[in-house]
BAMAR-388251 format. One record per residue (C-alpha): chain; residue in one letter; x, y, z; residue number from 1. Coordinates in Angstrom, 3 decimals. Layout:
REM residues N
[A,A,[X,Y,Z],NUM],
...
This chain:
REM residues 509
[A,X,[0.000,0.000,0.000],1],
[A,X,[1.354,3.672,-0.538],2],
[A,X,[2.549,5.622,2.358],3],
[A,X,[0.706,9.079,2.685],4],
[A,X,[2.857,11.883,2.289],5],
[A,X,[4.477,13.437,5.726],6],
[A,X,[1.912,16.249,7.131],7],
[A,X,[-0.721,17.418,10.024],8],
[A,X,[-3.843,16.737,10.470],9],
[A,X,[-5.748,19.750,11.676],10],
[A,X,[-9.004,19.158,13.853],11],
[A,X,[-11.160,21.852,14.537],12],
[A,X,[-13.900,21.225,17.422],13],
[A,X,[-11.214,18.399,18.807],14],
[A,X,[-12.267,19.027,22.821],15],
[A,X,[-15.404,16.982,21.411],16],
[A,X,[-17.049,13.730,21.650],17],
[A,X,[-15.936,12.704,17.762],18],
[A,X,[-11.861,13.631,18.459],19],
[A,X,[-12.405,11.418,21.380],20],
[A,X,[-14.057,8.729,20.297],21],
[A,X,[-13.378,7.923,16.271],22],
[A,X,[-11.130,10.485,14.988],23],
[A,X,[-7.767,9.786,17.364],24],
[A,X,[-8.580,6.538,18.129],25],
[A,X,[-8.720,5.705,14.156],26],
[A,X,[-5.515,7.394,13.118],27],
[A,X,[-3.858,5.098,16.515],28],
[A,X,[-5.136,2.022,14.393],29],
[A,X,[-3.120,3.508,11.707],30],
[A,X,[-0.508,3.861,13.385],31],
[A,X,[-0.426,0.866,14.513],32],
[A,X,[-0.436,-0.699,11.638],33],
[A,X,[2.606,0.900,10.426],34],
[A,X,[0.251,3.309,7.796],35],
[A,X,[1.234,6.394,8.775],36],
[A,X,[3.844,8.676,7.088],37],
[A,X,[7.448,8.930,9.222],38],
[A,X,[6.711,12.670,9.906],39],
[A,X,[3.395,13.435,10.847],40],
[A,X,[1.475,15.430,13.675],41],
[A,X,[-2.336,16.363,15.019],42],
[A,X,[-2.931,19.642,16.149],43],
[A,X,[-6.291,19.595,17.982],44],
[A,X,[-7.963,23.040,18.214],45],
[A,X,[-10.732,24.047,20.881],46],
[A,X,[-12.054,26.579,22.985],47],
[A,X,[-11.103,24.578,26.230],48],
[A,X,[-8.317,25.640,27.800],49],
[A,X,[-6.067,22.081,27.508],50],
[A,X,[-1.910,21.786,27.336],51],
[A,X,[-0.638,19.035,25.353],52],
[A,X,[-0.269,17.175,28.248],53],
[A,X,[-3.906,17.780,29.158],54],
[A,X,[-5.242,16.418,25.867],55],
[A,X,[-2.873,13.899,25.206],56],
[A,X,[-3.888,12.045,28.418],57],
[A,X,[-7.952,13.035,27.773],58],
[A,X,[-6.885,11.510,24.396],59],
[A,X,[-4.840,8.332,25.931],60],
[A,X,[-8.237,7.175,27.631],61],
[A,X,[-10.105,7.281,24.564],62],
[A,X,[-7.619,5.160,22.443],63],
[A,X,[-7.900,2.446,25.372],64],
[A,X,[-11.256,2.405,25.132],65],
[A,X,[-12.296,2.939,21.738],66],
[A,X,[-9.602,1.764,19.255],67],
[A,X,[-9.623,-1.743,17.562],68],
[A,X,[-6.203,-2.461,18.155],69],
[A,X,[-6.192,-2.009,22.148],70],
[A,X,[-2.530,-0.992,22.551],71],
[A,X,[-0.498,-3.254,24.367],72],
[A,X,[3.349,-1.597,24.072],73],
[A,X,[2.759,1.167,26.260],74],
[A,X,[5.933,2.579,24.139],75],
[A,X,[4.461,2.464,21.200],76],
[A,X,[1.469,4.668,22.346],77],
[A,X,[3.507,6.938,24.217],78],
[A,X,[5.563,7.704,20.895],79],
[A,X,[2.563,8.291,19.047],80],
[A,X,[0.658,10.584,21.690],81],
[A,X,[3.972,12.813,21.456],82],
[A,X,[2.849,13.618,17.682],83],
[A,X,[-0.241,15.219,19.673],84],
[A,X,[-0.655,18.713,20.265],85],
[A,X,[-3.183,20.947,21.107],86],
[A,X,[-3.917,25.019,20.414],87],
[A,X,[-6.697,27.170,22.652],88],
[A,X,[-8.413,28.664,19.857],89],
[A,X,[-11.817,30.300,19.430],90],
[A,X,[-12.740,29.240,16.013],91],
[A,X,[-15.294,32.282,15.380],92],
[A,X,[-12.917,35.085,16.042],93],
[A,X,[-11.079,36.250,12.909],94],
[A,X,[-8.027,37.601,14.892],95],
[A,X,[-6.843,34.141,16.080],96],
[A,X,[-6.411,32.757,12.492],97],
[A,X,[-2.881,35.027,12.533],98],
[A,X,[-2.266,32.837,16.008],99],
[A,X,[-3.196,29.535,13.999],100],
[A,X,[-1.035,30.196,11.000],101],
[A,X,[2.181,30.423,13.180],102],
[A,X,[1.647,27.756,15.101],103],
[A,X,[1.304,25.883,12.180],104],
[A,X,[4.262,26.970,10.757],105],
[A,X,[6.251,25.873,14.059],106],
[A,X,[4.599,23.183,14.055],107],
[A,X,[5.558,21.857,11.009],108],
[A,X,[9.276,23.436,10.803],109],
[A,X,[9.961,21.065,14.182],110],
[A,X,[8.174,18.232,12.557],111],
[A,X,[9.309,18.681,8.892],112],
[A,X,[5.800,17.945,7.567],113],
[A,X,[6.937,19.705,4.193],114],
[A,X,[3.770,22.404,4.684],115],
[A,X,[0.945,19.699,4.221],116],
[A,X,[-2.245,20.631,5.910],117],
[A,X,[-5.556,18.366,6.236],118],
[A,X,[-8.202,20.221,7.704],119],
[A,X,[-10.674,18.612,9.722],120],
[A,X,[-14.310,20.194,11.034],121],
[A,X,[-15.463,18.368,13.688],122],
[A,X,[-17.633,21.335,14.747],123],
[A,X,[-21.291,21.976,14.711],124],
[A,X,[-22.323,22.860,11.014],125],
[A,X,[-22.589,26.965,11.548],126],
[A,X,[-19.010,27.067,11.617],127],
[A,X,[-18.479,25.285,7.918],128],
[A,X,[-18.969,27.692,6.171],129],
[A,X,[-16.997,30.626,8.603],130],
[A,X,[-13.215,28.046,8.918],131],
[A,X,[-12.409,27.896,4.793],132],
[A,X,[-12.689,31.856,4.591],133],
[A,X,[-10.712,32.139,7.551],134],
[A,X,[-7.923,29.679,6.651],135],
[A,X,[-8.113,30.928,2.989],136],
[A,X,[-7.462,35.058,3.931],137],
[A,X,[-4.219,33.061,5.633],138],
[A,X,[-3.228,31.427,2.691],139],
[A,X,[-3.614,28.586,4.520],140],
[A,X,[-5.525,26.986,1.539],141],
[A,X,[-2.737,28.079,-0.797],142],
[A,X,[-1.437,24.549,-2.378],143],
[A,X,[1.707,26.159,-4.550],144],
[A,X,[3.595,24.454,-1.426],145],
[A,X,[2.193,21.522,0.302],146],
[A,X,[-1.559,20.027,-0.235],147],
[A,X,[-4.335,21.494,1.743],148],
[A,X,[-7.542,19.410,2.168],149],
[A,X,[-10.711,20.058,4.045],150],
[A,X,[-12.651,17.402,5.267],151],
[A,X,[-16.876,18.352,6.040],152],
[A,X,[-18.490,16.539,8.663],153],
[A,X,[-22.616,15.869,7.651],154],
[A,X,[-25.089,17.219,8.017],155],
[A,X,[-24.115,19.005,4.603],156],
[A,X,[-26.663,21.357,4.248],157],
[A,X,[-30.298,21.128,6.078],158],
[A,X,[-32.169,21.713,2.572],159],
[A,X,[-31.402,22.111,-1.027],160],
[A,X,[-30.972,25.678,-0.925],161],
[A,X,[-28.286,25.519,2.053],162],
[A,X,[-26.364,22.252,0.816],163],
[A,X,[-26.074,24.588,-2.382],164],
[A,X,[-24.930,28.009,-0.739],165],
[A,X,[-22.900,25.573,1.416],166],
[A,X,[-21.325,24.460,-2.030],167],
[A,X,[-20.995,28.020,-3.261],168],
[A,X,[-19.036,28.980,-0.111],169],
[A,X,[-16.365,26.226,0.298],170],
[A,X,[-15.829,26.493,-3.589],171],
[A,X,[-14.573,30.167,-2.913],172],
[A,X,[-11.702,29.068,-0.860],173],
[A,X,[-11.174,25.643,-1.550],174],
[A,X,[-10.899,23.681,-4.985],175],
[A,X,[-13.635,20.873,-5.688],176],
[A,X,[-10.444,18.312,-5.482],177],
[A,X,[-9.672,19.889,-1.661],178],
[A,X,[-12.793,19.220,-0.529],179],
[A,X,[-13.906,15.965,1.286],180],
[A,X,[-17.657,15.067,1.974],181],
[A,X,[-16.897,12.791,4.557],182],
[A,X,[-20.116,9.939,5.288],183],
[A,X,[-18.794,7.210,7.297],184],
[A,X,[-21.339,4.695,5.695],185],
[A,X,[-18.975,4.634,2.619],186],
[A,X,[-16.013,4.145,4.881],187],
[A,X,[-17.911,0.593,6.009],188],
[A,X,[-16.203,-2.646,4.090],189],
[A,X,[-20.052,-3.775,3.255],190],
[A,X,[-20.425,-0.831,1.355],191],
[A,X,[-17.464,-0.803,-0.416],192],
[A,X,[-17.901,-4.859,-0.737],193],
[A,X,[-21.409,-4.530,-2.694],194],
[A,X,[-19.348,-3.107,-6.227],195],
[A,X,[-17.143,-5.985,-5.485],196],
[A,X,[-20.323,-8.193,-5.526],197],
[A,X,[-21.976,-6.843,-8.050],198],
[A,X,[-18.948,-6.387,-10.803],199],
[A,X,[-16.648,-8.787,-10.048],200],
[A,X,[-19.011,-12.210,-10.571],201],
[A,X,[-20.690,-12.742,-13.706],202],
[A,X,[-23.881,-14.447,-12.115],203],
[A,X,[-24.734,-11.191,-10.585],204],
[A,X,[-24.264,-8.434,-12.836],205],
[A,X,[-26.182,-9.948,-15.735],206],
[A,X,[-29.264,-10.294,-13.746],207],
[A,X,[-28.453,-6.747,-12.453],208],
[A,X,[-32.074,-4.992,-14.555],209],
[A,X,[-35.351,-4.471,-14.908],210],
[A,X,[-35.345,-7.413,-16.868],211],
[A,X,[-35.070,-9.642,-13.830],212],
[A,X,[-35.315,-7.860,-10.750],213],
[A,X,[-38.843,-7.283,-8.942],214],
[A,X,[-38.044,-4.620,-6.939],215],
[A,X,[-34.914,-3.493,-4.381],216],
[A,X,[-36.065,-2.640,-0.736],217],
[A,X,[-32.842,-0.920,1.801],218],
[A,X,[-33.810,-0.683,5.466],219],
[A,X,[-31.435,1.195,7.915],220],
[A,X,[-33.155,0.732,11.365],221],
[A,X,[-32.458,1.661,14.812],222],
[A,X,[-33.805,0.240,18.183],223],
[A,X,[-32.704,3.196,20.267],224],
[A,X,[-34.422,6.752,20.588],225],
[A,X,[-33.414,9.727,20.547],226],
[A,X,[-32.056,10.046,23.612],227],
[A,X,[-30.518,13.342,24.654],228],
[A,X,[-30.475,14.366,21.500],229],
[A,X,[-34.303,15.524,21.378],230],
[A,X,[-33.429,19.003,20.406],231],
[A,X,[-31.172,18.072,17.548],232],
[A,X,[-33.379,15.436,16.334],233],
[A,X,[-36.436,17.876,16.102],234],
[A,X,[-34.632,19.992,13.408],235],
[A,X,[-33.528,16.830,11.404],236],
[A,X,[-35.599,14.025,11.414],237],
[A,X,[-35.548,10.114,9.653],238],
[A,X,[-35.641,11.500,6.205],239],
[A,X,[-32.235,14.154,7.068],240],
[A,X,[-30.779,12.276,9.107],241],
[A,X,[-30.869,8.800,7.285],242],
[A,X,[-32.190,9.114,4.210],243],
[A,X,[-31.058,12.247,2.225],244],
[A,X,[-27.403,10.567,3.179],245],
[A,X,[-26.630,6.898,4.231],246],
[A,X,[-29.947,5.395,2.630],247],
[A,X,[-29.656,7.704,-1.019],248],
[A,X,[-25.779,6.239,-1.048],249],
[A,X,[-26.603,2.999,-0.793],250],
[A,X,[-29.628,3.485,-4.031],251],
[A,X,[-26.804,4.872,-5.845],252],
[A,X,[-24.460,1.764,-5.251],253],
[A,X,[-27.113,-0.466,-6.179],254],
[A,X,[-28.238,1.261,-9.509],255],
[A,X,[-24.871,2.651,-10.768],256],
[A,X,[-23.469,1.561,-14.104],257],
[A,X,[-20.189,-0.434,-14.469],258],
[A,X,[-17.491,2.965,-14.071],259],
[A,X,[-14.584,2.291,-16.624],260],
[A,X,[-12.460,2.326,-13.792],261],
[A,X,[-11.939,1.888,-10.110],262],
[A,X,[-11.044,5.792,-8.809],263],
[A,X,[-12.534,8.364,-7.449],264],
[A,X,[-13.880,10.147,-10.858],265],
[A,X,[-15.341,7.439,-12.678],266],
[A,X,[-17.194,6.012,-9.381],267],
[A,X,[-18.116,9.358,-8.388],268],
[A,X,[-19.420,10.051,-11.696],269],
[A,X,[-21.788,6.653,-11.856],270],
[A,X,[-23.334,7.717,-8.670],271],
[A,X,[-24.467,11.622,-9.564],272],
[A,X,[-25.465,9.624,-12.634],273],
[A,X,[-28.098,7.594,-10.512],274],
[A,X,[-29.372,10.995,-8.357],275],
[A,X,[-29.725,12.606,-11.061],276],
[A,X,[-31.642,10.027,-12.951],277],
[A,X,[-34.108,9.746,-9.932],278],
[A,X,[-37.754,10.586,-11.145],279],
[A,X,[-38.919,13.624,-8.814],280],
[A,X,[-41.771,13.395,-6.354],281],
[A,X,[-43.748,16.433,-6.605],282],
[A,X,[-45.043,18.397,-3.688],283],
[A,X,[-48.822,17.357,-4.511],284],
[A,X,[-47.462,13.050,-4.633],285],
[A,X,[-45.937,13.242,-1.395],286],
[A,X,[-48.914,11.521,0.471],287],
[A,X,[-48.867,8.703,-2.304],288],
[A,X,[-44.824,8.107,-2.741],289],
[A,X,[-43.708,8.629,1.151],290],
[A,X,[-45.144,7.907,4.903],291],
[A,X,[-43.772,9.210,7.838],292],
[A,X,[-43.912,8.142,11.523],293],
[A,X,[-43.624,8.879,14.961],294],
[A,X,[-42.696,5.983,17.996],295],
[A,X,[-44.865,5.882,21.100],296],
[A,X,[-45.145,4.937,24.225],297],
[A,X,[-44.710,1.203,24.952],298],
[A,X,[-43.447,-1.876,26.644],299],
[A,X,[-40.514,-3.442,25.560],300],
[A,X,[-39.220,-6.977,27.269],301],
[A,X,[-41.882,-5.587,29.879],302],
[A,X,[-39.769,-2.141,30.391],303],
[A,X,[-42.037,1.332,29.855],304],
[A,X,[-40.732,3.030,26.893],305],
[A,X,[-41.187,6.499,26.235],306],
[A,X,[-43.023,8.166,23.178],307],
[A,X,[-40.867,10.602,20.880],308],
[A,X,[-42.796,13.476,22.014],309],
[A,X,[-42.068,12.767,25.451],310],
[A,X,[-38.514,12.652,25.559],311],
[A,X,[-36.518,15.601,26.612],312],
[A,X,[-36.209,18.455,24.147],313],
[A,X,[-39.268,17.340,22.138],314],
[A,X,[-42.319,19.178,21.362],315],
[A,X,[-45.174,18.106,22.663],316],
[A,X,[-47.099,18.531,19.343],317],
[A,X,[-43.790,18.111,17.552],318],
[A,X,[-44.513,16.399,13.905],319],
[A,X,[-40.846,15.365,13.195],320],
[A,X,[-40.540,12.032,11.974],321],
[A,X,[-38.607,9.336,13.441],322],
[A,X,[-40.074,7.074,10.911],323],
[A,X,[-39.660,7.169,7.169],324],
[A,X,[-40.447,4.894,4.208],325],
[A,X,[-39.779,5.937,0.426],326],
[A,X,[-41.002,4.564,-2.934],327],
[A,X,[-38.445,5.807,-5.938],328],
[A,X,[-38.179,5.227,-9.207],329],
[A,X,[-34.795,5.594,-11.418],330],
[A,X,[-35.924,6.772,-14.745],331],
[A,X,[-33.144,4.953,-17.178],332],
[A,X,[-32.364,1.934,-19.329],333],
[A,X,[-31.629,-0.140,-16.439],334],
[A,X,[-34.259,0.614,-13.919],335],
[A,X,[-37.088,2.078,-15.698],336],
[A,X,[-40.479,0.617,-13.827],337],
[A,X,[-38.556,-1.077,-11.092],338],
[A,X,[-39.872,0.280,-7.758],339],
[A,X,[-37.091,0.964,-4.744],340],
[A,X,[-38.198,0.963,-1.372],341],
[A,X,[-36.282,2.741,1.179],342],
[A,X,[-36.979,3.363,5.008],343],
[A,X,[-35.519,4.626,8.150],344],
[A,X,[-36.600,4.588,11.588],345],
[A,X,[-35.857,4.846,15.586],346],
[A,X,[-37.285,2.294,18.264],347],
[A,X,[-37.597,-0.559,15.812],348],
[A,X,[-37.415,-4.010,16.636],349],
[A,X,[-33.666,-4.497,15.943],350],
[A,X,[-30.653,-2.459,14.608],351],
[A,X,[-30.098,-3.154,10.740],352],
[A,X,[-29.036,-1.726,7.560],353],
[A,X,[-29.200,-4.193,4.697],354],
[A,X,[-30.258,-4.318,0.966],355],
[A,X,[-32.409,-6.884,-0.805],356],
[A,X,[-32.619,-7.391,-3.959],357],
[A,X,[-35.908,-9.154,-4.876],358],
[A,X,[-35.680,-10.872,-8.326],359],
[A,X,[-38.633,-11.910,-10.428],360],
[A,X,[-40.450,-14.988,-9.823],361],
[A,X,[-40.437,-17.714,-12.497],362],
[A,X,[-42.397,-17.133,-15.423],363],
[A,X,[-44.325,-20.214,-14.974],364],
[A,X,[-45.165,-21.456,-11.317],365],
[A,X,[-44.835,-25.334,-11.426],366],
[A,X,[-43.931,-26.147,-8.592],367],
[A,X,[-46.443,-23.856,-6.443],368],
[A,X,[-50.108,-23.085,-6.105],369],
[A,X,[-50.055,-19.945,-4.516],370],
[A,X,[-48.152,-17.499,-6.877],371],
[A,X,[-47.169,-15.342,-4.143],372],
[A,X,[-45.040,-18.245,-3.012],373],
[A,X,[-42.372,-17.718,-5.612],374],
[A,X,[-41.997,-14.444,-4.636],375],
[A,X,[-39.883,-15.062,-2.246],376],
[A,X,[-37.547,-17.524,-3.644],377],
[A,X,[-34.887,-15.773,-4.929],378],
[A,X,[-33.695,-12.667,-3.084],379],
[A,X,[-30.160,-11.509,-2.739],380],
[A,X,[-29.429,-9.796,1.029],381],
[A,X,[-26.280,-7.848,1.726],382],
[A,X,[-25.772,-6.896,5.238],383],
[A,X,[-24.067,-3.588,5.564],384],
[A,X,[-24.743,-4.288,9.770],385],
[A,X,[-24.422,-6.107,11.888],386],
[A,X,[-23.596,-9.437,11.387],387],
[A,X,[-22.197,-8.263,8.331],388],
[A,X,[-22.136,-10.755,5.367],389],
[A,X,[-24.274,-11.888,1.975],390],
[A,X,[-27.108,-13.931,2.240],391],
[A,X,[-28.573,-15.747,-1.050],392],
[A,X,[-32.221,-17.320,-0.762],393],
[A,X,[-33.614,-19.369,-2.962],394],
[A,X,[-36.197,-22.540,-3.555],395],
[A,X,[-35.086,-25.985,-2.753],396],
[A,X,[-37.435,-29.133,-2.512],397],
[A,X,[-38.599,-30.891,0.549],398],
[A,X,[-37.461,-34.267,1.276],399],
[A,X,[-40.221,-36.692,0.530],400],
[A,X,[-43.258,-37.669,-1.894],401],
[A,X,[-44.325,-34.654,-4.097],402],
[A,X,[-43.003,-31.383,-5.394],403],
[A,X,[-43.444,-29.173,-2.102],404],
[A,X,[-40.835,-26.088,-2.395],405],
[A,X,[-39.347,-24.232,0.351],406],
[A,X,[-36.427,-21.284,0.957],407],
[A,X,[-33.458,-21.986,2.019],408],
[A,X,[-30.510,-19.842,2.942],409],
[A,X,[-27.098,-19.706,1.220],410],
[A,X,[-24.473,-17.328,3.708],411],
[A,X,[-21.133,-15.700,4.152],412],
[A,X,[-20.577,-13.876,7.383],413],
[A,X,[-17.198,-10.963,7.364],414],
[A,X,[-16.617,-13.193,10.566],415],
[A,X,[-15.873,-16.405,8.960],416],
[A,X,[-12.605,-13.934,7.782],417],
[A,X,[-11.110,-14.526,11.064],418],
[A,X,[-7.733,-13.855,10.215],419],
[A,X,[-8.982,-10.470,8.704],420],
[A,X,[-8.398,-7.030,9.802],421],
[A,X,[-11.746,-4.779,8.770],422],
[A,X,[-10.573,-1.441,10.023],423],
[A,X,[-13.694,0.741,10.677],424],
[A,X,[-15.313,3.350,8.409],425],
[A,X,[-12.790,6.750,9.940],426],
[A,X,[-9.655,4.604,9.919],427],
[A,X,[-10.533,3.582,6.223],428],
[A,X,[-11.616,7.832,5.375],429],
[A,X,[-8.495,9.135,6.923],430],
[A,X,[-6.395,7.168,5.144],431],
[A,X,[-7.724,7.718,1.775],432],
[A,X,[-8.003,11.683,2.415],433],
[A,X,[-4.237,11.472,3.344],434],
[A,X,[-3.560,9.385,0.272],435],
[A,X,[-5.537,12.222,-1.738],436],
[A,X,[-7.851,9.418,-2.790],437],
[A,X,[-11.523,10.915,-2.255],438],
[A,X,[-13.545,7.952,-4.424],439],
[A,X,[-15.599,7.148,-0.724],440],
[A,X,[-16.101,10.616,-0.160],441],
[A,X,[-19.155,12.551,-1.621],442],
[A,X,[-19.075,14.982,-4.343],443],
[A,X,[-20.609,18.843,-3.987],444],
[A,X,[-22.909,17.413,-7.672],445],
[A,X,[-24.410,14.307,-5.837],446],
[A,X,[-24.801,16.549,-2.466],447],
[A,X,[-26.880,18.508,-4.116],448],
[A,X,[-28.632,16.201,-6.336],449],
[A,X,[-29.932,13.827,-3.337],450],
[A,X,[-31.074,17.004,-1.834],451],
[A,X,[-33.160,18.170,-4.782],452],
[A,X,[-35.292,14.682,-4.892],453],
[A,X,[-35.712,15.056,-0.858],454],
[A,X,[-36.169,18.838,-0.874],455],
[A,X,[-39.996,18.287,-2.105],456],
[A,X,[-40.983,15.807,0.908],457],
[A,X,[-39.404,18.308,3.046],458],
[A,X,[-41.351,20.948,2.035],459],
[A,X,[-44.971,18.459,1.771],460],
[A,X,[-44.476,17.440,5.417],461],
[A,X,[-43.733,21.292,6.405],462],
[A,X,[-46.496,22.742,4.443],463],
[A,X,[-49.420,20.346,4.295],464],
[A,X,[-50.855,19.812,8.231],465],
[A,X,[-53.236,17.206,5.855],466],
[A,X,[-50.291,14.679,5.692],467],
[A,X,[-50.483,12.760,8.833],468],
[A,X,[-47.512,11.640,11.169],469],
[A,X,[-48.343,8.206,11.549],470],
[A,X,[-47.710,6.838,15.294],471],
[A,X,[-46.281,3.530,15.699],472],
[A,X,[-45.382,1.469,19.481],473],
[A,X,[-41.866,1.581,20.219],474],
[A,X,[-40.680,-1.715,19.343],475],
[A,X,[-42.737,-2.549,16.069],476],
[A,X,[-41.249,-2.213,12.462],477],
[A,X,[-43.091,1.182,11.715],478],
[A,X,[-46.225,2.215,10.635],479],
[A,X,[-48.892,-0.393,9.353],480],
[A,X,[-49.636,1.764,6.307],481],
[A,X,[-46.150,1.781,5.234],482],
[A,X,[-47.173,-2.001,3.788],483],
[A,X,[-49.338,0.356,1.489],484],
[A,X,[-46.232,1.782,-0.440],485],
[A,X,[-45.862,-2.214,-2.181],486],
[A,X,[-49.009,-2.166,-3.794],487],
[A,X,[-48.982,-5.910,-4.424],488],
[A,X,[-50.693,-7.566,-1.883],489],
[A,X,[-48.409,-10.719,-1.646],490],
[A,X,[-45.513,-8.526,-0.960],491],
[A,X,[-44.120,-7.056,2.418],492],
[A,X,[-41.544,-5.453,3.804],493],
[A,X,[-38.824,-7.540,5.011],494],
[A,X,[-38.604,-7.956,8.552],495],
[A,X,[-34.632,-8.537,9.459],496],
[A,X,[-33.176,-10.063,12.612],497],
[A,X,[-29.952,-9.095,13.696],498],
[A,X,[-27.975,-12.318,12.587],499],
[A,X,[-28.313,-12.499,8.986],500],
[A,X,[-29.474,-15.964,8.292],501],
[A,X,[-32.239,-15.582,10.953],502],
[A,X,[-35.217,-14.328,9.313],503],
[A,X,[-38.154,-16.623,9.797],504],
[A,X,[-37.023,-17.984,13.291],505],
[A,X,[-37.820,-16.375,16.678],506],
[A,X,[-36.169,-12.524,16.574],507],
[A,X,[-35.092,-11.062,19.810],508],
[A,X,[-37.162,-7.287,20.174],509],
């Protein structure tokens, strides 16, 4: 593997909860595995008022606890929490960007990182828009010596006309090829894994059409609340904070064409292909294309849950969704007529992201009565988590007199790799950004493109008090009346358990 290029990684908001818990950890793991360059530094930046020894021990305790490779030569992590330092800094005053700039350039004369900068903002999303101006009017986006890269936390955006001023903004100071759209659901091996399956095996890809697939459904469920975040979560909601993002990746993944190559342009290019291809729901066909939900009150394993609007923060007539279910179309060649289903929710029976591909059933049904039967023969499941892995289902006949048909299960777990290393989604995002590679990182055209189909659900649910929030008991899959979206009878959702090869059998709630 390449070695990344000798430099510092810059973290703005790094007295918070992601410094502490992904972002130094993740880089450790790097370092651990030999990965990083020979001269390289993080210089954490936050309002608290922390010496280097201060944050490297803060950040000591959260590389014991949350890095994959638990560090066992104290030496080792000793050596690398000496290429930590930290700056008091208040990011929204102009007058310390002066202060920044020289300690950067101390910084990197004592460390001999040859003047390369990446900039990370792990900082609420007001300040996105505020730290490019300020590093560029310091030249400190100037790449005539050294690279410069910025690296955007989500949410990017909160609509399309702020993902697109967003856009605007960073493109002022920083080129398209600087910036970095970071989503750590394309930083997840499953992800990555489903081009693998579908371009590298010639019984998939053929099939891969409207030709002979029924429909695609992707679930990405939760079976926690909200939480403490109640106030956040009333200004996002399922469809911002799932959907727009993680669940609109995955579509694109699934329906993108063969790119000529495997880098960051062509791939990139495949997938703002797909958004862009996505037939639009107008405001008036919200009600008939999407269904939103809210959890409430119930028991679960005989414990009292609370409803969404009575957890802390919440409204009490809030109508945010924590529950949201998609049909989309993709208007080309490939797809055309081939319905996806999407959804997203909190307090569901289990915690799941997967995609299914449902193929066609056989033409002619000899071997069943009941048509909807063969429905559910052949369907393709890849597990993006947990219990990560591929799951193949298809019709097999019973032992004994007659022709009686039933599914059975063909699996691979990640976990049967046990002499694999799967780094998780930042260690994988890091690297690439320091290798300049920025194929799993969003560009500002799909951004914007994803937020343009959502944008007119947005504004339905805001504007029209005649589309009802749906409640559902903590603890149940969702709405009832989400079934409605698959107009064919026979058809359901799929209803996941948390090991892959499960489904059918008693599920723990």
């Amino acid at each position: 593997m390449n070695q990344p290029k000798n430099h510092i990684l810059v973290i703005f908001g790094a007295s918070g909860d992601l410094t502490y818990r992904k972002l130094v950890p993740a880089v450790f793991d790097l370092y651990n595995q030999n990965l990083l360059p020979d001269k390289f530094a993080i210089l954490g930046l936050g309002r608290t008022d922390l010496s280097d020894v201060d944050f490297r021990a803060k950040m000591k305790a959260g590389i014991q606890q949350f890095a994959l490779n638990k560090p066992d030569d104290e030496n080792k992590l000793n050596n690398y929490l000496e290429k930590l330092h930290y700056f008091s800094f208040d990011t929204k005053d102009p007058d310390e960007y002066c202060l920044l700039k020289g300690k950067l350039r101390e910084l990197d004369e004592a460390c001999g990182t040859d003047n390369n900068f990446i900039y990370y903002m792990a900082t609420p999303p007001n300040m996105y828009e505020i730290i490019p101006e300020q590093l560029a009017k310091q030249a400190l986006s100037d790449e005539s010596a050294g690279f410069k890269r910025l690296i955007v936390e989500k949410p990017f955006g909160y609509d399309l006309e702020t993902a697109q001023k967003l856009n605007k903004e960073l493109l002022k100071y920083f080129n398209e090829e600087q910036i970095y759209r970071i989503d750590h659901y394309l930083g997840k091996e499953t992800v990555q894994n489903l081009l693998v399956t579908r371009f590298s095996n010639g019984i998939f890809e053929p099939l891969w059409n409207r030709n002979y697939i029924h429909h695609v459904e992707i679930t990405g469920a939760e079976n926690i609340g909200v939480g403490n975040r109640g106030g956040y979560y009333e200004g996002s909601g399922a469809l911002r904070d799932m959907i727009q993002n993680h669940l609109l990746l995955l579509v694109g993944l699934v329906a993108m064409e063969p790119p000529t190559l495997i880098d960051s342009t062509n791939i990139r290019n495949e997938i703002a292909k797909v958004f862009h291809s996505l037939r639009p729901i107008k405001e008036e066909e919200v009600a008939k294309y999407a269904i939103r939900g809210q959890y409430t009150a119930s028991h679960i394993k005989g414990e009292a849950v609370k409803g969404y609007r009575e957890e802390q923060g919440v409204a009490a007539d809030s109508r945010t969704e924590t529950f949201a279910a998609i049909k989309l179309f993709i208007d080309n060649w490939r797809w055309a007529g081939v319905p996806f289903y999407i959804r997203s929710g909190k307090m569901l029976p289990t915690r799941v992201t997967e995609i299914v591909i449902h193929f066609k059933s056989t033409p002619h049904h000899l071997f069943a009565n009941d048509a909807s039967i063969c429905n559910n023969y052949n369907q393709l499941v890849i597990r993006i988590q947990p219990d990560e892995g591929v799951l193949l289902k298809f019709g097999m006949k019973v032992p004994g007199a007659g022709f009686k048909v039933q599914n059975v299960n063909m699996d691979f777990h990640y976990s049967d790799l046990s002499d694999t290393y799967l780094p998780s989604a930042y260690e994988r995002l890091l690297l690439d950004c320091m290798l300049g590679d920025s194929t799993l990182y969003h560009r500002g055209d799909a951004v914007e493109a994803a937020w343009k189909f959502v944008d007119p659900i947005l504004k339905a649910w805001k504007n029209d008090k005649n589309i009802p929030v749906h409640g559902y008991p903590a603890g149940t899959w969702g709405p009832e009346v989400s079934d409605e979206l698959i107009e064919e009878n026979d058809i359901t959702w799929r209803y996941p358990c948390k090991n892959l090869a499960n489904d059918g059998n008693y599920c723990e709630l």
